[in-house]
C-alpha positions, -999 to 999 in steps of 0.1 A, spaced: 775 370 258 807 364 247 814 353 214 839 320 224 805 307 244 785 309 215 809 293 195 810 266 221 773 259 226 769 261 187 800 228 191 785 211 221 746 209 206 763 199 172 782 169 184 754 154 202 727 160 173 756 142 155 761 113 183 724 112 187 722 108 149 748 77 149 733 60 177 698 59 159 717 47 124 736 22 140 703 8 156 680 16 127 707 -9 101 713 -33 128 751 -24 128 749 -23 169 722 -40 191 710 -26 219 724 -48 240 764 -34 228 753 4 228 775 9 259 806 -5 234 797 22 209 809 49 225 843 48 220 873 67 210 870 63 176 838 75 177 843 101 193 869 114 180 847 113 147 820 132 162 837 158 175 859 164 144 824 165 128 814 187 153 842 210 147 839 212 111 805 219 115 806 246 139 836 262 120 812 263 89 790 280 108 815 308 122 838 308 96 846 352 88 828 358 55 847 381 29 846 414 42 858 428 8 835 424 -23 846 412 -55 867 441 -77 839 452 -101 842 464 -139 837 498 -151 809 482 -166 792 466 -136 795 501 -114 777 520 -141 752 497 -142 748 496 -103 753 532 -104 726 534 -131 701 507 -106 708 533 -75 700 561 -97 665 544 -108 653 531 -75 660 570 -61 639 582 -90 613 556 -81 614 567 -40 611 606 -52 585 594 -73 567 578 -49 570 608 -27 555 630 -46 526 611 -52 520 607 -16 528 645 -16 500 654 -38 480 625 -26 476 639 6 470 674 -9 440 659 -32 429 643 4 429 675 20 411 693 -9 385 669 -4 376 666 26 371 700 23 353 697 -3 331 674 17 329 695 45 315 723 27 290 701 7 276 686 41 269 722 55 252 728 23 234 699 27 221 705 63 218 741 55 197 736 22 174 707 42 167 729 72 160 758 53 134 737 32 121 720 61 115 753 75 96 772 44 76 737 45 66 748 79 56 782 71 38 775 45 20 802 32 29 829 66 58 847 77 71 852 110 91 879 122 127 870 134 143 886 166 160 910 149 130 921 130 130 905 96 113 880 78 120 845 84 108 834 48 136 858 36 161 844 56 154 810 45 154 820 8 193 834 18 198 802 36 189 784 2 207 806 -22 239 807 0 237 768 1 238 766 -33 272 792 -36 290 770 -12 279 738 -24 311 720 -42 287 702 -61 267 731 -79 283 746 -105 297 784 -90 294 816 -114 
């Protein structure tokens, strides 16, 4: 859209918010009866609405300073000294993510390992409840109650939780 349209519809809603605005005034204080509305709209007014209008919109379009103020010495070593702070605070902030996702990582590992443990240490007991006293033999020829006992011991090695020697 070109920018002259804009400039245009931002002058042709502002003079009759303005118009619409007078005509209410006028009725609102009694200035104009309803009856003379039609004689209202004359040049005079206008003219006044749409110099309104204009002002208006060219307060509203007007170019802004391109060019900021000339600065001290003083003031750019202060905003250099502001820059340099909020870059330490973003570094900062990166490396705790940085390690926060390495602690994450270390513990849901952690977690992992202790939930294997868990399963592992439960079934194994489960199982030696089941025995009871007896043994079976396994398919590859060993005991069962021994491999349950490893089951329990190796549980206990991987097991975050335990203290390791």
């Amino acid at each position: 859209m070109p920018r002259w349209f804009s400039y245009a519809v931002i002058f042709v809603i502002t003079a009759f918010v303005l118009h619409t605005f007078l005509v209410v005034v006028s009725l609102a204080t009694g200035i104009v009866s309803p009856d003379s509305l039609l004689t209202m709209a004359g040049p005079v007014t206008f003219i006044v609405e749409f110099g309104l209008a204009g002002v208006i919109t060219w307060l509203i379009v007007r170019p802004r300073s391109s060019q900021p103020a000339p600065t001290s010495a003083e003031d750019d070593l202060k905003r250099d000294a502001a820059l340099e702070a909020d870059a330490r605070r973003r570094v900062q902030a990166i490396e705790r993510q940085y390690l926060d996702e390495q602690r994450l990582e270390r513990v849901t590992a952690e977690v992992a390992e202790w939930r294997k443990a868990r399963d592992l240490r439960t079934y194994a007991s489960e199982a030696l409840a089941d025995l009871g006293d007896g043994d079976v033999t396994t398919a590859e020829g060993g005991s069962l109650r021994a491999d349950l006992q490893w089951a329990l011991d190796y549980a206990d090695q991987i097991d975050p939780l335990r203290a390791r020697d």
